[in-house]
N, C-alpha and C positions, 0 to 999 in steps of 0.2 A: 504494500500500500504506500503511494506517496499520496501526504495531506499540502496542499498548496490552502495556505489560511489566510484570510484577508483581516489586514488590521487588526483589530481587537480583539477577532473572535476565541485565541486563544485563552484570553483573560474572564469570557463570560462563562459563570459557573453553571451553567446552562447548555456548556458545548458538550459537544459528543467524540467530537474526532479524537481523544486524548484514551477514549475506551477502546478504538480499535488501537491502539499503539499499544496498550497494555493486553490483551490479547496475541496480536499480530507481531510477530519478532522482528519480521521485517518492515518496517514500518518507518519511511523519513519525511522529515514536518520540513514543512519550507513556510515563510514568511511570502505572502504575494504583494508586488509592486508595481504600478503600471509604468514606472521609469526603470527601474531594475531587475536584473536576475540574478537571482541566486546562483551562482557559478557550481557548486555541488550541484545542483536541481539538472543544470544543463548536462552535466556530468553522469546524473543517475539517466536520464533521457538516452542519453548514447550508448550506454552500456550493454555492448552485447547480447547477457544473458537474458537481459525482459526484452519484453513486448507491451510497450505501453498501450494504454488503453485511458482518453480523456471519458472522465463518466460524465456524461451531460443528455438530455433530454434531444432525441432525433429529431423534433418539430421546427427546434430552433436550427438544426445543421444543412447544410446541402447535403442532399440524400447519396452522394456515393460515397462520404466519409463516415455515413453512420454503417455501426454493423450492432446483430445484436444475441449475438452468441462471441466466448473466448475458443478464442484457435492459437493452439502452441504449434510453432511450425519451429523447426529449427531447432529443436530444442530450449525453445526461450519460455523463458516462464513469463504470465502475465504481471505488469506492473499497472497496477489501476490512480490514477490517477483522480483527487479525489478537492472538488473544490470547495471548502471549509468557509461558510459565510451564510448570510442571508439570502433568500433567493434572488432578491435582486445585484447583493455584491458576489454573487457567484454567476451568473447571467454577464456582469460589468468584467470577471475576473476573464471569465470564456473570449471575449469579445476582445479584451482589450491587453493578449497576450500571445503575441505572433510565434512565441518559439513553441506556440503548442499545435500551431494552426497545419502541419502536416501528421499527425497522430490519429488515427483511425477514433470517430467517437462511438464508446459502446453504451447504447440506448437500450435501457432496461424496460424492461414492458411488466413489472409486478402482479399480480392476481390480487393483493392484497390493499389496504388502505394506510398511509402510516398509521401509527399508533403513537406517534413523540406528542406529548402534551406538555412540555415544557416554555418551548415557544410553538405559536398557530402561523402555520400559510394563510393565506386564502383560498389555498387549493387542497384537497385532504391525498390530493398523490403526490403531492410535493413532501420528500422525505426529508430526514434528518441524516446528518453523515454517517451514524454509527448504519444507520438502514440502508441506506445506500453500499456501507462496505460490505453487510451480513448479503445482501442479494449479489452482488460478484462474489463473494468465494462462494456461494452457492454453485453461480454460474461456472466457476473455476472449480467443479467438484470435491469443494473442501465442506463437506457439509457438515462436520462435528465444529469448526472453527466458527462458518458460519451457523449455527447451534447457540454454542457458547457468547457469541456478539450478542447473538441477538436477546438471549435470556442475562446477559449482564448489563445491556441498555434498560431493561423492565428494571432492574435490580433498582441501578440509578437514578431512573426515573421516581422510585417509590421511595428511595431513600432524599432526593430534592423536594417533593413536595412534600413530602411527610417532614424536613426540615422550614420548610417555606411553611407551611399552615400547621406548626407545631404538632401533629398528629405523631403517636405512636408507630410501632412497628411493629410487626410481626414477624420473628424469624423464621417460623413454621407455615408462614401462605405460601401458597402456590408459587408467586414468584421467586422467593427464595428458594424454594426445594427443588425450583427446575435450577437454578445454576450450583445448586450444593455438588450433582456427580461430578461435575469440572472442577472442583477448585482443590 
């Protein structure tokens, strides 16, 4: 997983991209700049072994750059590329960020609706980053990784707002006992 993070988003206690790193071993965070690049970032982009993949919504792409299935060809593993912001400073990050503008974008088509209640879209398929990472390692047949993302974003989730509106917890619900076999 690379997280490309806009601005602040790291500091809000609210973000998610920080649970796939803790999860994911391979996992490198980049600071996004519309005047700058991260020299590392250009660096993991080149690197042989992946096959980058920008995760972004196909609506917005010209249609020969979206694909939406991962193909290892070459022996390359996928590197999913993951834009860490609000929809619209992820939307401004996509647009306004030419060293990514030849990377194939893989356009996820979910069955599902998010579930992140910590901050709301406007749109209930517009995800949160941790759900966006848990459906490519799906996609990338890692499905106990994506498993374990997904039932440690519920965890999170239950453990912020139960701090936010003082509410108790339960270590015995349901969502705790789904990420108990992983830990």
């Amino acid at each position: 997983m690379c997280l490309l993070m806009h601005d602040v988003e790291p500091m809000k206690p609210s973000n998610t991209g920080w649970l796939i790193a803790d999860v994911i071993e391979d996992t490198s965070a980049f600071p996004w700049s519309r005047t700058a690049v991260e020299p590392e970032l250009l660096t993991l982009l080149a690197d042989p072994q992946w096959q980058p993949y920008i995760v972004f919504p196909g609506e917005f792409v010209a249609p020969q750059r979206v694909v939406n299935e991962v193909r290892v060809t070459d022996g390359k593993r996928p590197l999913f590329i993951l834009l860490d912001g609000t929809w619209s400073e992820a939307r401004k990050m996509f647009r306004k960020s030419p060293y990514l503008e030849h990377l194939p974008v893989l356009s996820l088509e979910p069955e599902q609706l998010s579930r992140y209640k910590l901050r709301r879209s406007k749109r209930d398929d517009h995800f949160c980053t941790a759900e966006v990472a848990a459906l490519c390692l799906e996609l990338a047949e890692d499905q106990q990784a994506s498993e374990v993302l997904d039932a440690y974003l519920d965890v999170f989730s239950t453990h912020y707002l139960a701090a936010k509106f003082q509410l108790a917890l339960d270590p015995t619900d349901s969502v705790h006992t789904r990420l108990a076999p992983y830990l």
